[in-house]
C-alpha positions in Angstrom: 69.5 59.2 196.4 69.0 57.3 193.6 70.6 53.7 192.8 70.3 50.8 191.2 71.4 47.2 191.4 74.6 46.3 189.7 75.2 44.7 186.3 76.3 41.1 186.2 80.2 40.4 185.3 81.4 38.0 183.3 84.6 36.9 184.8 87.3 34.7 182.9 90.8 34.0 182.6 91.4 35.4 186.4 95.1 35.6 186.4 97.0 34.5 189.9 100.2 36.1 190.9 100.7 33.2 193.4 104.7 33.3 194.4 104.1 35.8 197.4 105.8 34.1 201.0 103.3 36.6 202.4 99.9 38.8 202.2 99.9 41.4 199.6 99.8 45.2 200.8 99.9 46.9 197.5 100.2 46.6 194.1 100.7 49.1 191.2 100.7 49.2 187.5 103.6 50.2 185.1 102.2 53.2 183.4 102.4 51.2 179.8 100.5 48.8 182.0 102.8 46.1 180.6 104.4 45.6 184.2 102.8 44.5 187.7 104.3 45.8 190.9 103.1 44.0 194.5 104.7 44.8 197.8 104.5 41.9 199.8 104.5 41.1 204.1 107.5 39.1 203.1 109.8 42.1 202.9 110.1 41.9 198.9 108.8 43.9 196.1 107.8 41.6 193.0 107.8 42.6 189.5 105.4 40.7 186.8 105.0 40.5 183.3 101.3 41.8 183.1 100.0 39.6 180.1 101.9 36.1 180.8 102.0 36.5 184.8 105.6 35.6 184.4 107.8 36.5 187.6 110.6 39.3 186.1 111.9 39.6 189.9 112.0 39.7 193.8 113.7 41.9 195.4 114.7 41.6 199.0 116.3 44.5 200.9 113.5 46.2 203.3 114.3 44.6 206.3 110.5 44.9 207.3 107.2 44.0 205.8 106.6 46.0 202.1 103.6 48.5 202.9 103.4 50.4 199.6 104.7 50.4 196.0 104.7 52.6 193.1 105.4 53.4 189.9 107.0 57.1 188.7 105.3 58.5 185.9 107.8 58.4 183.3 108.1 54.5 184.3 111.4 54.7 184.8 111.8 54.0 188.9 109.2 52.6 191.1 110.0 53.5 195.4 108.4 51.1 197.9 107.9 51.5 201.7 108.4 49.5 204.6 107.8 48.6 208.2 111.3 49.2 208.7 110.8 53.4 208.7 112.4 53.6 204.9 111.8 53.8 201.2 113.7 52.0 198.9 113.8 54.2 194.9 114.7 51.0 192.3 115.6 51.2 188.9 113.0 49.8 186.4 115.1 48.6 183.4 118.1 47.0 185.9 115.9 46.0 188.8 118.3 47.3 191.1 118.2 49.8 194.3 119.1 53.3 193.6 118.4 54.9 197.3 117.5 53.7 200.1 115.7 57.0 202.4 116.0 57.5 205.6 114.7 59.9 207.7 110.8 58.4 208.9 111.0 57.5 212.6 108.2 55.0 212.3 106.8 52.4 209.6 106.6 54.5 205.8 102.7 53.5 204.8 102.7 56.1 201.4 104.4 57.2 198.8 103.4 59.3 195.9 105.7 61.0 192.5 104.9 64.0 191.3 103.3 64.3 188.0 107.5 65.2 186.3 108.9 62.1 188.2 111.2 64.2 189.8 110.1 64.7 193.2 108.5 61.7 195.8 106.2 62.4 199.0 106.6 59.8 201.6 104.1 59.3 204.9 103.8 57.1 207.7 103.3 56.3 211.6 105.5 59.1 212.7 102.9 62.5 210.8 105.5 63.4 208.9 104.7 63.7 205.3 108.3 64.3 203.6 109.2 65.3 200.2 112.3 64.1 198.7 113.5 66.4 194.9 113.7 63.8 192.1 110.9 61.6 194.0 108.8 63.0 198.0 107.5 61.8 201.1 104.8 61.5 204.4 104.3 59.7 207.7 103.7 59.3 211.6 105.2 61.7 212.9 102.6 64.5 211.5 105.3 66.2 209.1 106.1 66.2 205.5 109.6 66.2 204.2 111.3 66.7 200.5 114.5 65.5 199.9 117.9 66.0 197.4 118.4 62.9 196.0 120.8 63.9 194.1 123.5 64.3 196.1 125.7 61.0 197.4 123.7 60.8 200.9 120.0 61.6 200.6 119.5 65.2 202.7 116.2 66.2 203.7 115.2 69.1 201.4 111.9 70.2 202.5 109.8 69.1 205.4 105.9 69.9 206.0 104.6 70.3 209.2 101.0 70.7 210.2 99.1 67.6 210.9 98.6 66.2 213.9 98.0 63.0 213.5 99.8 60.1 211.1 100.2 60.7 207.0 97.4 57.9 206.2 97.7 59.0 202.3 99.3 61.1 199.5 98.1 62.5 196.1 99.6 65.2 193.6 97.6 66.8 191.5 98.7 67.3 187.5 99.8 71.2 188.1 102.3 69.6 191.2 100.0 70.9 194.8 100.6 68.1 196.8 97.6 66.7 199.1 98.1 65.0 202.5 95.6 62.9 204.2 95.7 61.8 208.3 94.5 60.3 210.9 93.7 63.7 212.4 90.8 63.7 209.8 91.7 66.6 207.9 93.0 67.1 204.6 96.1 69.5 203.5 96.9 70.5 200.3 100.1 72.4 200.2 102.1 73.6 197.3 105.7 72.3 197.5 107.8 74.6 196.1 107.1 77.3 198.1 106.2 74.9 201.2 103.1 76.8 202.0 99.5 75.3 203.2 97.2 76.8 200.9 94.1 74.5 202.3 93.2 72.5 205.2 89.7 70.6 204.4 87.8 69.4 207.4 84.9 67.5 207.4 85.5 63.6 208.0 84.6 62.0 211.2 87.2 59.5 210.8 90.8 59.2 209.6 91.7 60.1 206.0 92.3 56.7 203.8 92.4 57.8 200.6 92.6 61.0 198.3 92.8 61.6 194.5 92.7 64.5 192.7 90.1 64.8 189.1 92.3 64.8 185.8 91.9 69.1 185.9 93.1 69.1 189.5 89.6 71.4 190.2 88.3 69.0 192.8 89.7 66.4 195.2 88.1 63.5 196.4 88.2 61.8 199.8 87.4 58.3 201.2 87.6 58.2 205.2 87.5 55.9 207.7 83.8 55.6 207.1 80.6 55.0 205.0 81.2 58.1 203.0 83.3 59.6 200.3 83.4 63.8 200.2 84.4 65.7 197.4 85.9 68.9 197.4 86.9 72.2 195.1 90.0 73.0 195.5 89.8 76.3 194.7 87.6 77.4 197.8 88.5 74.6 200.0 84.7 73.7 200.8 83.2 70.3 200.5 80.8 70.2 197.7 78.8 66.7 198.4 78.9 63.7 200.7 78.7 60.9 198.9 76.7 58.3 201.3 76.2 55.3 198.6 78.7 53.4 199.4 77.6 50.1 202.1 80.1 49.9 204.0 83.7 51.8 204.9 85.1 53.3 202.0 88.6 51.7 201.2 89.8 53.2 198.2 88.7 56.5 195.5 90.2 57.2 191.9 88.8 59.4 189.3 88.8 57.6 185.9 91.5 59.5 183.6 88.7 61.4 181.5 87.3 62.3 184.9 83.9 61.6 184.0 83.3 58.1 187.1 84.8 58.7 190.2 85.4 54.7 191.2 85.5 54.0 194.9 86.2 50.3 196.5 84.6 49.2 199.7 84.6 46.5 202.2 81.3 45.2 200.7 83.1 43.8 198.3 81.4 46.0 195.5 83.0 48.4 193.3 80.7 51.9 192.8 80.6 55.0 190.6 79.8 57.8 190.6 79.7 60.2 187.5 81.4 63.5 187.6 78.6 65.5 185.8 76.7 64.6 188.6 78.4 66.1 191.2 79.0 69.3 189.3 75.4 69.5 188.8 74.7 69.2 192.4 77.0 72.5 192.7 74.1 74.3 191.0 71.1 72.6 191.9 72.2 71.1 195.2 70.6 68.2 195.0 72.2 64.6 195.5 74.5 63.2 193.0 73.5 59.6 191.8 75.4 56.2 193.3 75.4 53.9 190.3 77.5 51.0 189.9 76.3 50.5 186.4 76.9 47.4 184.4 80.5 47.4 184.6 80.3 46.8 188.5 82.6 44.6 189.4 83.1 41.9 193.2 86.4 42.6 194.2 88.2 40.5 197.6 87.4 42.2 200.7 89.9 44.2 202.2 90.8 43.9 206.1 90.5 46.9 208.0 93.5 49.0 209.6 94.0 52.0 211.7 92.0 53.4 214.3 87.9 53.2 214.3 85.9 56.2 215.8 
């Protein structure tokens, strides 16, 4: 495999969003990026004015540490999960709670909207991934659930059963399959409306941490427990390279929105890339994609480890 050392960063006018009570679990963009969400160990979700780091709001409610937060698509509701087993759905433009949704037995860690904003997939501690209709859902308890949002009382509209192990991490894909990773180091990808498992991808060693799909939904990538990321065609279900660049345990993967870098984040503090051309060349010529952080590399905090080691 062939790499090279990074590019040096030239880093100013670092912006500090300093007014947590707690440590940071997750933060999200608005998608006209003029808006930063960040769920917090303090039990609140805080809203920030993305050029002026201004504070917009906190909001308390989750009577647990805030795991998770994120924005829908059309930018008009974020949802955030907690400790305490539910996912609150806010309203952007009032800052208020629209829903609070029960029905996770064990601490919600996930949440993903469909690509229409109208459908949420939850996970967490208790397996269950569950889908709720206008926004979905997965968790601990090995399942997946979809729920009616619509009505007065939130009512659990579809659930997904299969894994055996806890929902670690959710994805949909811009035609609406819905992909599921666990700590039973598999991968499902399922298509909701119909609530069938169309693949189960097996190949990690470890638990499942993160998965995103490429901007054409063809392949999937996957970032386990572990010094490797795996990327997949979703058409056949087979893995079609190990990615084995990466230093240490692979945090975090995202395919850039023309799909040409897939960006993964590690806990060696480095930031890699890998480019998309490569990897479908190596479906042809089977020979190993190139690691390069190039000169846009960038040090990012290290991130503490969670969930089980094998």
């Amino acid at each position: 495999m062939n790499s090279r050392a990074p590019g040096t960063l030239a880093v100013g006018r670092v912006k500090f969003f300093s007014r947590h009570r707690g440590e940071v679990n997750s933060s999200a963009f608005s998608p006209d990026g003029q808006t930063l969400l960040t769920a917090s160990e303090d039990g609140c979700v805080y809203g920030w004015e993305t050029q002026s780091g201004r504070l917009l709001w906190r909001l308390g409610g989750h009577t647990g540490p805030v795991k998770f937060c994120r924005f829908s698509p059309d930018g008009r509701l974020f949802a955030s999960t907690s400790c305490d087993c539910t996912i609150r759905l806010w309203d952007v433009a009032e800052a208020k709670c629209l829903q609070v949704l029960k029905g996770h037995q064990r601490s919600v860690e996930t949440v993903s909207f469909s690509p229409d904003s109208k459908q949420l997939a939850s996970g967490g501690w208790d397996k269950r991934v569950m889908l709720w209709e206008v926004q979905a859902t997965g968790s601990w308890d090995a399942t997946i659930r979809i729920w009616d949002l619509r009505t007065g009382t939130p009512e659990v509209y579809q659930e997904l059963e299969g894994h055996s192990g806890n929902i670690s991490c959710l994805c949909y894909s811009a035609s609406g399959l819905l992909a599921s990773g666990s700590w039973d180091k598999t991968i499902h990808i399922w298509k909701p409306s119909t609530r069938s498992l169309l693949l189960q991808l097996k190949g990690h060693v470890t638990w499942v941490k993160s998965i995103t799909f490429s901007p054409d939904g063809l392949q999937l990538a996957s970032a386990g427990y572990s010094r490797m990321v795996k990327v997949w065609d979703c058409n056949t279900g087979k893995c079609m390279e190990t990615l084995k660049g990466v230093l240490d345990v692979a945090h975090a993967c995202t395919f850039t929105p023309d799909g040409r870098l897939l960006v993964c984040g590690a806990a060696d503090q480095a930031r890699r890339q890998v480019h998309r051309s490569q990897i479908t060349q190596a479906l042809s010529k089977m020979t190993p994609p190139r690691m390069a952080p190039g000169p846009h590399a960038l040090r990012l905090p290290a991130q503490g480890a969670r969930g089980p080691v094998e």
